[in-house]
N, C-alpha and C positions, 0 to 999 in steps of 0.2 A: 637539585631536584627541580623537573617542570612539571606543573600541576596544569594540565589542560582539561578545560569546560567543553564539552561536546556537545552542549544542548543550542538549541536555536537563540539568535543574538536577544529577544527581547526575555528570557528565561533568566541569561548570563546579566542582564539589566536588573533582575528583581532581586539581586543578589548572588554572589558569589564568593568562593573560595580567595582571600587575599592574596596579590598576585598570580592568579589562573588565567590564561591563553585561551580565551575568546578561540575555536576553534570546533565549527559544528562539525558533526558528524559525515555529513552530506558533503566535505570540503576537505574532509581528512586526509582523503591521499596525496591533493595536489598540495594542500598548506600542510604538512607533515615536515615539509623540507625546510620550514624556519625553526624547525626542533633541533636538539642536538644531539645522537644517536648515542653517542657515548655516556650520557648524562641519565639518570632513573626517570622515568615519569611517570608519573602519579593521571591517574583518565579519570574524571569524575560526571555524570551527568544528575537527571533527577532522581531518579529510581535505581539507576545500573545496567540497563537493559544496553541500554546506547553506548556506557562507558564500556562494557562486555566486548560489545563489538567492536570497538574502536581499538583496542586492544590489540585485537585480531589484526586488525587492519596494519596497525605498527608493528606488527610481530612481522608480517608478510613484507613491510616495507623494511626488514634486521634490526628493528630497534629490540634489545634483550633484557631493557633493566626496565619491565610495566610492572604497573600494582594499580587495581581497579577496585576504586573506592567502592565497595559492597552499600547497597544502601541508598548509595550518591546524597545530593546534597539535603535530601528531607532530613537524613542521618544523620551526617557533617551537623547539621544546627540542634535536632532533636539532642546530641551529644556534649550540646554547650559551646559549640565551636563558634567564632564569628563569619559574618559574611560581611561583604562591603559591597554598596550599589556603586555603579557607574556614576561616576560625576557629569553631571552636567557643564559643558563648558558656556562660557557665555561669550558673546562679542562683542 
């Protein structure tokens, strides 16, 4: 399963789904193709509106195994779920 975040990179920063593909909405068609078509994916953003459509977008691009987190991730956490920030790398 690939769990792709579709919301804007500083959203996907304040927490996210462990393991989820940083992949805004807005970039979905052309970054679509480091997904694996054959493989489920899971679309999540804040609300759902965006994962909705991204959906859509993969559907149009043959992906046939989506599930669109209903909710997104207010849900995901409201549910007990964990999220994990982005680490800071240091130099």
């Amino acid at each position: 399963m690939q769990v792709v975040d579709v919301r804007q990179p500083g959203e996907y920063a304040s927490g996210h789904v462990p393991g989820a593909i940083s992949l805004p909405l807005a970039h979905l068609a052309e970054g679509g193709a480091q997904l694996h078509p054959e493989r489920s994916v899971v679309v999540i953003c804040a609300g759902g509106y965006r994962s909705s459509a991204a959906t859509g977008i993969l559907a149009r691009l043959g992906f046939t195994h989506l599930c669109n987190v209903v909710g997104g991730t207010s849900a995901w956490v409201n549910a007990g779920y964990q999220v994990e920030p982005v680490r800071a790398t240091t130099s």
